[in-house]
Backbone as ProteinMPNN parsed JSONL, in Angstrom:
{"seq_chain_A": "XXXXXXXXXXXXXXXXXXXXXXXXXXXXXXXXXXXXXXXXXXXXXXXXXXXXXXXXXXXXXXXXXXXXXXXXXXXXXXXXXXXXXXXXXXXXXXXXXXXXXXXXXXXXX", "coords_chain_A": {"N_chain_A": [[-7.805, -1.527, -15.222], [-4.937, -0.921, -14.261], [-5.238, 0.585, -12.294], [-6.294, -1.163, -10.299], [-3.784, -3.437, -9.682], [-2.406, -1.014, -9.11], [-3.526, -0.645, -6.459], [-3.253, -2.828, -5.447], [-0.348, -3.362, -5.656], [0.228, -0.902, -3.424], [-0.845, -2.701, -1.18], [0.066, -4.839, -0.723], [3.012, -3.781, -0.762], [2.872, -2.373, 1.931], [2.372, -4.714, 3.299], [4.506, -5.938, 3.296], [6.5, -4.4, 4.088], [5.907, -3.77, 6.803], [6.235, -6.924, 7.624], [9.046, -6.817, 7.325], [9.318, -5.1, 9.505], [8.966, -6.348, 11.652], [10.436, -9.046, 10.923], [12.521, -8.182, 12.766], [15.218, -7.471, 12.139], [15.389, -9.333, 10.129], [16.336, -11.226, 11.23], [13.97, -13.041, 12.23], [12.331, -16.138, 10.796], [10.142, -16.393, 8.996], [8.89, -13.756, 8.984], [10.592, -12.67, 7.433], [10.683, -13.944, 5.33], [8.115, -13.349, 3.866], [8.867, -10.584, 3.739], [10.508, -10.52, 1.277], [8.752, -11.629, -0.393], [6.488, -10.185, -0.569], [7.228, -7.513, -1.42], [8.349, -8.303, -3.754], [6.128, -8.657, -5.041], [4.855, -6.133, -4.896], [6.664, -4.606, -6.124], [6.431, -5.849, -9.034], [3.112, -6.115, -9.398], [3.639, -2.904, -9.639], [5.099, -2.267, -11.975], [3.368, -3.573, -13.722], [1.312, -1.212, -13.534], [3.042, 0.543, -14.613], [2.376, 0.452, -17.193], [0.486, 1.705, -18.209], [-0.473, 4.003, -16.032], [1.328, 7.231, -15.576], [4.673, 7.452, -15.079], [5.28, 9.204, -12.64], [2.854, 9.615, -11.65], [1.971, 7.189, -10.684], [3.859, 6.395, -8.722], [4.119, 8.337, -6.939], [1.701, 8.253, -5.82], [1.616, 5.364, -4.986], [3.569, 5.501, -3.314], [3.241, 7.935, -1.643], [0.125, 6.935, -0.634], [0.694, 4.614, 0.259], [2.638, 5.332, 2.504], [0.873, 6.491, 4.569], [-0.708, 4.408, 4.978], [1.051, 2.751, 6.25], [1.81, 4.27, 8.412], [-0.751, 3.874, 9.89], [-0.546, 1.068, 10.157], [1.722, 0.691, 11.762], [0.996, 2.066, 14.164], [-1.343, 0.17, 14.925], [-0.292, -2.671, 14.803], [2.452, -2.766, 16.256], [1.407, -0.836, 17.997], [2.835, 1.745, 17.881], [3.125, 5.371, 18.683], [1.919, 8.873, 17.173], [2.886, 12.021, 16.797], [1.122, 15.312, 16.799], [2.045, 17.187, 14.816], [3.076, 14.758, 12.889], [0.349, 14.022, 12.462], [-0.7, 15.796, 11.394], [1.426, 16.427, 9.205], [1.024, 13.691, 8.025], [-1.486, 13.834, 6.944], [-1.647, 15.725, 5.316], [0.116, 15.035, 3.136], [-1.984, 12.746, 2.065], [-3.868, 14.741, 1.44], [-2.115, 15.641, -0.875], [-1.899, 13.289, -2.243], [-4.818, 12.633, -2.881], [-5.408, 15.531, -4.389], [-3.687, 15.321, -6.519], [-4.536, 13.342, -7.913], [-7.39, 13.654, -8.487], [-7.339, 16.1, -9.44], [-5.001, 16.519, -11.624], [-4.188, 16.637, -14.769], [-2.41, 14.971, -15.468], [-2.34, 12.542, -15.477], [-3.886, 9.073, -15.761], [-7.187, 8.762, -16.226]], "CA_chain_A": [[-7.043, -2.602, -14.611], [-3.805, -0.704, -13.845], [-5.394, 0.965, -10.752], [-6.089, -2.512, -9.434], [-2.838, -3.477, -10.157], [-1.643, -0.172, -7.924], [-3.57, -0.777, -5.283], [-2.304, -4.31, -5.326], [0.907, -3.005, -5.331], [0.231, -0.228, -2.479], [-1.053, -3.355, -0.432], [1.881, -5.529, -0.924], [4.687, -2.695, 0.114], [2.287, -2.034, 2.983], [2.395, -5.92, 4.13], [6.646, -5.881, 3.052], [6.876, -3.195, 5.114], [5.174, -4.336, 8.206], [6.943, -7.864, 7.69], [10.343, -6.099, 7.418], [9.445, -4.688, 11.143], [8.461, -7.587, 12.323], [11.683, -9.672, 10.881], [13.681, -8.201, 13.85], [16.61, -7.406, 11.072], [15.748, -10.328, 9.131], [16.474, -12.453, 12.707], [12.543, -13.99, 12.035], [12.984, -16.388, 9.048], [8.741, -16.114, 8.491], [8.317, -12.439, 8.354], [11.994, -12.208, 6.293], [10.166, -14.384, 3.48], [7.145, -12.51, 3.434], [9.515, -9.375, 3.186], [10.715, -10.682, -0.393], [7.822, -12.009, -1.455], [5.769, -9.014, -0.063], [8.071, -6.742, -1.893], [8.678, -8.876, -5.323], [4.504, -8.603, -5.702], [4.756, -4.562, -4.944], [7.346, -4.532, -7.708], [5.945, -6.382, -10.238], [2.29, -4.965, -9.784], [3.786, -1.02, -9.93], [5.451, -2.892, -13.204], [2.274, -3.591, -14.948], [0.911, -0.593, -13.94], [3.596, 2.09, -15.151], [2.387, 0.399, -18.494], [-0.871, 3.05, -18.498], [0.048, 5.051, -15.848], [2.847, 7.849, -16.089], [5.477, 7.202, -13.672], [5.684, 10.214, -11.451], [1.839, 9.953, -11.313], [1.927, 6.665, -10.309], [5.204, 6.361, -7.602], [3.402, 9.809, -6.249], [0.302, 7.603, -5.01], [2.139, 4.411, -4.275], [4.205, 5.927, -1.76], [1.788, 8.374, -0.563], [-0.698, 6.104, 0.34], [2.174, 3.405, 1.288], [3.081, 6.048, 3.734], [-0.318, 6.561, 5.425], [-1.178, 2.969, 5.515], [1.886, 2.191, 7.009], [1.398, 4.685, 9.762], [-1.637, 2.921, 10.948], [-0.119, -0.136, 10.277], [2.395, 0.632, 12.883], [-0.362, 2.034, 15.411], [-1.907, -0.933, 14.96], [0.216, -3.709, 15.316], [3.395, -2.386, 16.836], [1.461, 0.194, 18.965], [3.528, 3.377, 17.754], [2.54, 6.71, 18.439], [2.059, 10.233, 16.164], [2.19, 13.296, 17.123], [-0.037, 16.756, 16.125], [2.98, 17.232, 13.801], [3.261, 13.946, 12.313], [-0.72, 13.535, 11.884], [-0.596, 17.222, 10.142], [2.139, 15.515, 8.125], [-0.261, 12.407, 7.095], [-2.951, 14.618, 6.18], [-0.894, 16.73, 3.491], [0.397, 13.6, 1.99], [-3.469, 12.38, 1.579], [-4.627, 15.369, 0.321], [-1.419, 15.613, -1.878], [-2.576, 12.224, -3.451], [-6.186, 13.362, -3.565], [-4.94, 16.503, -5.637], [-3.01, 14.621, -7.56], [-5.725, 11.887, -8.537], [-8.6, 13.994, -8.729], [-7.268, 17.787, -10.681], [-3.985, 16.535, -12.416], [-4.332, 16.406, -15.791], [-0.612, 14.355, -16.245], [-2.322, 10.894, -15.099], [-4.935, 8.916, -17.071], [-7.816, 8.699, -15.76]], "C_chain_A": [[-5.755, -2.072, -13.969], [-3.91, 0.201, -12.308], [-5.766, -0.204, -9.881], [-4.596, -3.132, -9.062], [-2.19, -2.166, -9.112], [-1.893, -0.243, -6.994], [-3.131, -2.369, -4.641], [-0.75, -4.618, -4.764], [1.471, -2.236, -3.753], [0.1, -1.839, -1.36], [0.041, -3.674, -0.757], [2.992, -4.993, -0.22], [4.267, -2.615, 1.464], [2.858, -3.687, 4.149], [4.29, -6.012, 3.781], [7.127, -4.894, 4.371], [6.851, -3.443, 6.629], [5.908, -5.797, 8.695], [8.679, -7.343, 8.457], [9.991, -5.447, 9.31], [9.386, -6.085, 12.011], [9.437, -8.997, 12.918], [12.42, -9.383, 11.85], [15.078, -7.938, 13.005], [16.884, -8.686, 10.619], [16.341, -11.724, 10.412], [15.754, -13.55, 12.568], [12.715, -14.835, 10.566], [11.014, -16.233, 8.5], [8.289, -14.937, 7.849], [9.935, -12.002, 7.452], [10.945, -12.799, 5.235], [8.877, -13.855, 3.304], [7.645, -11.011, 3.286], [9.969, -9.801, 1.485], [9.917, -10.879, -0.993], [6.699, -10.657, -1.68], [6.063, -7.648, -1.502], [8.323, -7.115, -3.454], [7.384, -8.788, -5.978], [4.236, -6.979, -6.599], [5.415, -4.358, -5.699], [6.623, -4.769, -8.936], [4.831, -5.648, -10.583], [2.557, -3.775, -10.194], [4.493, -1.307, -11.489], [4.131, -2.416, -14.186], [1.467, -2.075, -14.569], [1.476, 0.418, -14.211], [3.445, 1.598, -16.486], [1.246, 1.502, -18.937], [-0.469, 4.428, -17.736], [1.092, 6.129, -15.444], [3.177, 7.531, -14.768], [5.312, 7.602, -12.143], [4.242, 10.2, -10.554], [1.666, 8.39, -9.701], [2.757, 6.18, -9.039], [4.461, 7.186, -6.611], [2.23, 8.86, -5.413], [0.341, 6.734, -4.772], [2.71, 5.02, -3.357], [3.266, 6.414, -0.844], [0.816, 7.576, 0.048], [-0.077, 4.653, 1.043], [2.48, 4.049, 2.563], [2.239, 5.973, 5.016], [-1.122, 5.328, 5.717], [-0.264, 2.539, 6.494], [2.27, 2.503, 8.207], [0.646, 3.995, 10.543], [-1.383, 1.459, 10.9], [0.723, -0.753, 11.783], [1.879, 0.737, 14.031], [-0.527, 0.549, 15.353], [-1.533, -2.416, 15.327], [1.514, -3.547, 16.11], [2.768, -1.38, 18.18], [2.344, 1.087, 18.955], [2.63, 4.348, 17.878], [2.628, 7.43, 16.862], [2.124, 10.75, 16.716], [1.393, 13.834, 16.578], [1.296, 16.873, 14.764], [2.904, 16.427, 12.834], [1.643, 13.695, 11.698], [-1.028, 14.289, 11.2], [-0.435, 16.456, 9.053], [1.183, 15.117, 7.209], [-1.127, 12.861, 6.413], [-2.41, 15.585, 5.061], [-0.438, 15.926, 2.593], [-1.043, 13.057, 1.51], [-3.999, 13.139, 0.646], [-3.399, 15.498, -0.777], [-1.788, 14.594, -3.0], [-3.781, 12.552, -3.871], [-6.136, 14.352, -4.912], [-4.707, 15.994, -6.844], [-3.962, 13.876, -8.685], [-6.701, 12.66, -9.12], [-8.319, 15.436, -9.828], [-6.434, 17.679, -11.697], [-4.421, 16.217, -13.516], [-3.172, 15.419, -16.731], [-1.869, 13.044, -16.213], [-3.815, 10.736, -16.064], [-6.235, 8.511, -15.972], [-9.227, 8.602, -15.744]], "O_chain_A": [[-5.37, -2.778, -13.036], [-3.017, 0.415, -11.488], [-5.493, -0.126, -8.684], [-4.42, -3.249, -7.849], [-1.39, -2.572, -8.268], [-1.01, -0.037, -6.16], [-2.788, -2.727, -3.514], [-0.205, -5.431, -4.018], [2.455, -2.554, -3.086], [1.131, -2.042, -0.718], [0.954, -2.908, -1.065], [3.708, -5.515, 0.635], [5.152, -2.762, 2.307], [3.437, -3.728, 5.235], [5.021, -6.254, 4.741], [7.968, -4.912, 5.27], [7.774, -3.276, 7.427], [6.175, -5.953, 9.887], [9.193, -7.474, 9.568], [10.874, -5.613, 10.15], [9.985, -6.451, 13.023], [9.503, -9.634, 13.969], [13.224, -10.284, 12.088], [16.079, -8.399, 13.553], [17.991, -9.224, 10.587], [16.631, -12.9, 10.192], [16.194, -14.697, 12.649], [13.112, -14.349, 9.507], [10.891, -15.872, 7.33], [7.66, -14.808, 6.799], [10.085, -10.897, 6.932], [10.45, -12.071, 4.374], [8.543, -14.042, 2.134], [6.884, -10.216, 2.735], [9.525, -9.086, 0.586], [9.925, -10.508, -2.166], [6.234, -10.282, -2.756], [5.241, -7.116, -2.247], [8.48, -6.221, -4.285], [7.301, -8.816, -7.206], [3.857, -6.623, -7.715], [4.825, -3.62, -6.488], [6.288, -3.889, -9.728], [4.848, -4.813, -11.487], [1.856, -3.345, -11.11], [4.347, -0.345, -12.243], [3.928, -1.479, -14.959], [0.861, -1.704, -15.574], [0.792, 1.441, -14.176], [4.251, 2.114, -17.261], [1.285, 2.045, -20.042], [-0.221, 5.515, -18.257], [1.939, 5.571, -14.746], [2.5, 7.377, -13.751], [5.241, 6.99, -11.077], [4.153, 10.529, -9.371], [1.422, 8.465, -8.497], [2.104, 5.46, -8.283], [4.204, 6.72, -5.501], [2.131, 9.038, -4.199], [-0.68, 6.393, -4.174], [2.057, 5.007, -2.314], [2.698, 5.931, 0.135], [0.715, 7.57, 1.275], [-0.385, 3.965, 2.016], [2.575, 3.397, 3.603], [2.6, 5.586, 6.127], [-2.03, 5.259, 6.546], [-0.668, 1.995, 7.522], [2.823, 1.758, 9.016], [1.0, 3.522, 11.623], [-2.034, 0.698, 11.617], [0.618, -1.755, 12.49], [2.05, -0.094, 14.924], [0.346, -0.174, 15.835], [-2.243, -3.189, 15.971], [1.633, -4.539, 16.829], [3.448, -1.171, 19.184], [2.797, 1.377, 20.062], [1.521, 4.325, 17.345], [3.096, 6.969, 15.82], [1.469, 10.456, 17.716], [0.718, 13.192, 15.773], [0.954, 16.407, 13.677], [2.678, 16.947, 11.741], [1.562, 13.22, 10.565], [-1.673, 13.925, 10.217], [-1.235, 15.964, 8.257], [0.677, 15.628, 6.21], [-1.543, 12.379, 5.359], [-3.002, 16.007, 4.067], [-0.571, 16.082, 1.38], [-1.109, 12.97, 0.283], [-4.451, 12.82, -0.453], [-3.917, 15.429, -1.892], [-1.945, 14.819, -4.2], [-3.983, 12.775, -5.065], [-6.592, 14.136, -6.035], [-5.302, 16.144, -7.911], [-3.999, 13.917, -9.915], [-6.953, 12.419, -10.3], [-9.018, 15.692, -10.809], [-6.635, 18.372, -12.694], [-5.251, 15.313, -13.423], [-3.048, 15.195, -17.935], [-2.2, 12.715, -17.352], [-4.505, 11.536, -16.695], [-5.976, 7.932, -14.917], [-9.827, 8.515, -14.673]]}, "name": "protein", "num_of_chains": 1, "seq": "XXXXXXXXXXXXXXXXXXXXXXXXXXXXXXXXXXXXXXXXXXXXXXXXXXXXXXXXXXXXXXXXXXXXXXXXXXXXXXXXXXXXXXXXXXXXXXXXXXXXXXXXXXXXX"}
């Protein structure tokens, strides 16, 4: 249950995140309240699940994949670029979580 619960969480920051662009600096009053609420979910979920798993394990693969969602998030609805640099980037953060998830012996699994 606590990897539901993270990816619950990963979604959430992902849609906070995307809101928060969206708000115009909090200008929009629609995508401002889906920034708090967005954001008060992604809290709470990463809550219940630093009750199983360890912190560092867990923060480590919320962000990370917060990061790389939120790239194509931006493609996607904003129409932002990457570069060769930046899509390198993305891809060492992926496999960093991969690593992480799949060889570490810290996280439960």
């Amino acid at each position: 249950m606590s990897w539901l619960y993270l990816g619950i969480a990963i979604l959430a920051e992902v849609i906070g995140t995307t809101a928060l662009k969206a708000s115009d600096g909090f200008a929009k009053l629609i995508p401002s309240l889906v920034v708090v609420v967005a954001y008060g979910a992604s809290f709470y979920f990463l809550s219940l699940t630093l009750k199983v798993i360890p912190v560092g394990i867990a923060y480590a693969i919320w962000s990370g994949v917060g990061i790389v969602l939120i790239v194509l998030a931006g493609w996607w609805f904003f129409g932002q670029t990457i570069d060769k640099a930046g899509i390198v980037g993305i891809l060492l953060i992926g496999a960093g979580v991969f690593v992480l998830n799949t060889f570490s012996q810290t996280g439960v699994h």
